[in-house]
C-alpha positions in Angstrom: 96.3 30.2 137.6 99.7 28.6 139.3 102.5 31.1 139.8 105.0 30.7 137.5 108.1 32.4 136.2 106.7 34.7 132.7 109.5 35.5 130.2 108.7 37.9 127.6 110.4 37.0 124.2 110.0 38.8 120.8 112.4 39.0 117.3 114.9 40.7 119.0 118.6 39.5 119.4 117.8 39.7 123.1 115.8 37.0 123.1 117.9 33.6 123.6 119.6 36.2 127.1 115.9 36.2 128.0 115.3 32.6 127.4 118.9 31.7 129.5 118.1 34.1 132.5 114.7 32.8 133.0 115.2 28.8 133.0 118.1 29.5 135.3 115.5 31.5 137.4 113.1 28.5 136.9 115.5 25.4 138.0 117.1 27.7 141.2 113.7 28.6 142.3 112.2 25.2 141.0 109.2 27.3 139.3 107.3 26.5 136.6 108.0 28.5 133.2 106.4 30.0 130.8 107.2 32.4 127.8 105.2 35.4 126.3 105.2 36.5 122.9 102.8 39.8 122.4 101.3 40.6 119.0 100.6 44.3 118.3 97.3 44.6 117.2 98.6 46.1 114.3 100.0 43.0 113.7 97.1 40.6 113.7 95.3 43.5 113.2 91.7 42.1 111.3 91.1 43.7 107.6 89.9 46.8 107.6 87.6 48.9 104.7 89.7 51.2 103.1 86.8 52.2 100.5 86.6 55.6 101.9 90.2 56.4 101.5 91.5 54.5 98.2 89.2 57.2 96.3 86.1 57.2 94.2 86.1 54.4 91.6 88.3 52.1 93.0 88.7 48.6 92.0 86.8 46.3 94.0 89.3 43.5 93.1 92.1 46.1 94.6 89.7 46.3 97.9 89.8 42.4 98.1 93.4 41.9 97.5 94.5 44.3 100.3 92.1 42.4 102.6 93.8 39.3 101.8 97.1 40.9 102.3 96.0 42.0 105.8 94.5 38.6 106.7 97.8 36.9 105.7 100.2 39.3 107.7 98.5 38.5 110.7 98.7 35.1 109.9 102.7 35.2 109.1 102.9 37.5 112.5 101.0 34.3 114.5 103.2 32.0 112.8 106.1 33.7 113.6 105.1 34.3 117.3 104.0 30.3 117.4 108.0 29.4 115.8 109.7 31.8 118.6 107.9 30.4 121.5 108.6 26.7 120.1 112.3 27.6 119.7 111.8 29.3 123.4 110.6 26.4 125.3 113.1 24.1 123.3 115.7 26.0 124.7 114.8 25.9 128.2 114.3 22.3 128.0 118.0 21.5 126.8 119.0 23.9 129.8 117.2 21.3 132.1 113.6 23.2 132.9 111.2 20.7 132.7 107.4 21.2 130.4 107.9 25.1 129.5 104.9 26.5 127.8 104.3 29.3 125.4 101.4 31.8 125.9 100.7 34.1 122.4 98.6 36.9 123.5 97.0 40.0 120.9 97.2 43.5 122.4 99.3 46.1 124.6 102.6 44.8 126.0 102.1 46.3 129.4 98.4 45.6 129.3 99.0 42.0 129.0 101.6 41.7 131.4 99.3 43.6 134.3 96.5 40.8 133.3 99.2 38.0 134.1 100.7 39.8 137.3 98.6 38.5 140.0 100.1 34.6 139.1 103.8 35.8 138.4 106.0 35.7 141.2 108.9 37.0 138.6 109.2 38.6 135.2 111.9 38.4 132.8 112.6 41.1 130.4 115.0 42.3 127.8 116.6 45.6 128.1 116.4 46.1 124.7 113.3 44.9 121.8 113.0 44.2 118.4 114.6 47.7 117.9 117.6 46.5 119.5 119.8 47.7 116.5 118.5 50.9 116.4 119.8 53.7 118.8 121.5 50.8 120.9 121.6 53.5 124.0 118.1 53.8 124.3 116.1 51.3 126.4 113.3 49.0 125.1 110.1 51.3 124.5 108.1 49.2 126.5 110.7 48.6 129.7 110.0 51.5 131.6 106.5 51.7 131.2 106.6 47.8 132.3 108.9 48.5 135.2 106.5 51.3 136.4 103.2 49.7 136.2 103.8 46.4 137.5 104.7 45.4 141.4 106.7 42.0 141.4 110.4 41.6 140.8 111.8 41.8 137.1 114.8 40.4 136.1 116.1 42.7 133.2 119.0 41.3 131.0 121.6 42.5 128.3 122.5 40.8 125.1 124.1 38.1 126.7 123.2 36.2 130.2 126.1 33.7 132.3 124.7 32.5 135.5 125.9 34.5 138.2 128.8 33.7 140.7 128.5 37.1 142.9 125.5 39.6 143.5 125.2 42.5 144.5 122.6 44.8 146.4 122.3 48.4 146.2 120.7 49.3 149.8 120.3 52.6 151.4 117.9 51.7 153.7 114.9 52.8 152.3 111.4 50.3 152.7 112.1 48.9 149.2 115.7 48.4 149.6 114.8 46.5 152.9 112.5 44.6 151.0 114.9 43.7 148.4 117.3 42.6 151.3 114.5 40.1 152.7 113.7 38.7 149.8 117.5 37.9 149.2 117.7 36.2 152.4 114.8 34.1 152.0 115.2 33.7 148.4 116.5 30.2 147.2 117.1 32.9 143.5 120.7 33.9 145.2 121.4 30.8 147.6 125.0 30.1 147.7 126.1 33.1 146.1 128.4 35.8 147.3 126.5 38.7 148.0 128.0 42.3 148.0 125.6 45.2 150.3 126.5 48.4 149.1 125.7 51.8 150.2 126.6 54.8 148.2 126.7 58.4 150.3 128.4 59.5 153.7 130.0 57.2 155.8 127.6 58.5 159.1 127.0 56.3 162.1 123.0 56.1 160.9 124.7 54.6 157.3 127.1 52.2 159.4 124.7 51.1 162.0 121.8 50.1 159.2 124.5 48.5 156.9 125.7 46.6 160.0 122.3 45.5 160.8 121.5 44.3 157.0 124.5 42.1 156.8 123.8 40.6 159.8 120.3 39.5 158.0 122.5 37.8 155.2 125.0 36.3 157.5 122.2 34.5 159.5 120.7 33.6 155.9 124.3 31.9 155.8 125.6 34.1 152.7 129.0 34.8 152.4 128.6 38.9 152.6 130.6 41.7 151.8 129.3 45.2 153.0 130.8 48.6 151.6 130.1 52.2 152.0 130.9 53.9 149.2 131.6 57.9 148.4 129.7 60.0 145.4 127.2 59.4 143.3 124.9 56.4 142.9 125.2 55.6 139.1 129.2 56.1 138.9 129.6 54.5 142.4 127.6 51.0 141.7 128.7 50.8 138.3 132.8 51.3 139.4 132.5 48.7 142.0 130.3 46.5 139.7 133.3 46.2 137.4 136.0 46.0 139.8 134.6 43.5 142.0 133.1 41.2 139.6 129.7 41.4 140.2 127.4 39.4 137.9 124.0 40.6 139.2 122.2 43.9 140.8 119.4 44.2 142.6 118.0 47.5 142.9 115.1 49.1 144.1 113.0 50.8 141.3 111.4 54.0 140.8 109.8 55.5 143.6 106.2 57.1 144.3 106.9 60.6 146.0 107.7 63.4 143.4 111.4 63.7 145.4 111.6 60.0 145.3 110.7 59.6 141.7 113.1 62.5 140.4 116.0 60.9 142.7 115.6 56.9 142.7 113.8 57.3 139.3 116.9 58.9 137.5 119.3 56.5 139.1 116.8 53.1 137.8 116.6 54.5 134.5 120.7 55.3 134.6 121.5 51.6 135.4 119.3 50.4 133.3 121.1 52.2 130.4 124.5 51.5 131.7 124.1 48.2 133.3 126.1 45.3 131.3 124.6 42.7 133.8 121.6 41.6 134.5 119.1 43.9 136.8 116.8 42.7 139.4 114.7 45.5 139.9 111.7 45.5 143.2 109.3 48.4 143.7 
């Protein structure tokens, strides 16, 4: 299967952000596109014999009737999925992307998505689902889970998506966050954009010297770079400078794989995730 950019759409409000962030992805990195729409196998879920527990004497008529109920939920839920990727792929096309396709898939959100990873280069997700309305401080229920079992890049959005005119990356030096910074350079995603490197922790000759040496691999990637050290702690740090400079995108490393690592980089992921009102790029 080609690689191509896979956008994960459901009923949520979130949606059309999903839809804008990913054909912008598509035309900067000239990549095909294709949305996602998951059923729950509840959903489509096939009719099921519910002799046993209607009770002794029921109506065989009642038995047939729920059946057909059944049958025509996940028939409405298919529709529904079929209307949403339409709308999807119509969208994307008035933004310029050129032949979007829809994929409708039954079963497990994160299941699905680890079946497709192999041929997607990048993955664009809402931060919040269909639940969007409820407990609006809570993340998706499937995010994390998504973010953790899955390797590529994922571009996570808010309500609302504007193309970004500044980036920034939040790099301490770490293998990921070096990844993150070679992939910027070589990535046509942030090409002509600003791009802010920002360490948050002591300002020590180790911290000045690696800092020095990343912006040095922007600058010959020709990007206009600023590079900061900043004091205190991560989430409070990245999230004051966000606002104050402007930034329209972060890129992050995600959660770690050491116990230490998970409890420290993990914590900070899931905190700009919930406090993040710009789009994420998250790498593992």
């Amino acid at each position: 299967m080609k690689n191509r950019i896979l956008a994960c759409i459901d009923g949520s409000s979130y949606s059309t952000a999903v839809c804008d962030a990913a054909a912008w992805s598509a035309l900067r990195l000239e990549a095909p596109l294709t949305f996602l729409h998951v059923l729950h196998k509840e959903q489509a879920a096939p009719p099921v014999d519910l002799s046993g527990s209607i009770g002794l004497g029921a109506r065989e008529s009642l038995l047939e009737e729920l059946a057909v109920l059944d049958e025509k939920r996940g028939k409405l839920a298919r529709e529904q999925g079929q209307q949403l990727l339409g709308a999807a792929r119509l969208r994307a096309r008035t933004a310029g992307v050129t032949d979007p396709e829809g994929l409708l898939r039954l079963g497990g959100l994160v299941e699905t998505l680890t079946g497709q990873e192999e041929s997607t280069p990048l993955l664009v997700l809402g931060k919040r689902g269909e639940a969007a309305q409820v407990a609006s401080e809570h993340l998706g229920s499937h995010l994390e889970r998504v973010i953790r079992s899955l390797q590529r890049p994922i571009l996570v959005t808010p309500s609302e998506f504007r193309p970004p005119q500044r980036v920034m990356l939040a790099f301490d030096a770490s293998p990921t966050a070096r990844k993150a910074l070679d992939m910027v350079a070589a990535s046509p995603l942030f090409r002509g954009l600003p791009c802010h490197l920002v360490m948050v922790g002591a300002d020590t000759a180790t911290a000045s010297a690696d800092l020095a040496r990343a912006r040095q691999i922007l600058e010959m990637a020709r990007f206009e770079t600023v590079a900061v050290i900043l004091p205190g702690e991560p989430e409070a740090a990245l999230s004051r400078y966000q606002q104050e400079q402007g930034i329209d995108l972060m890129i992050m490393g995600a959660y770690g794989h050491s116990r230490i690592r998970h409890l420290l980089v993990g914590s900070t992921t899931t905190a700009m995730l919930r406090k993040s009102t710009i789009p994420l790029l998250l790498l593992r």
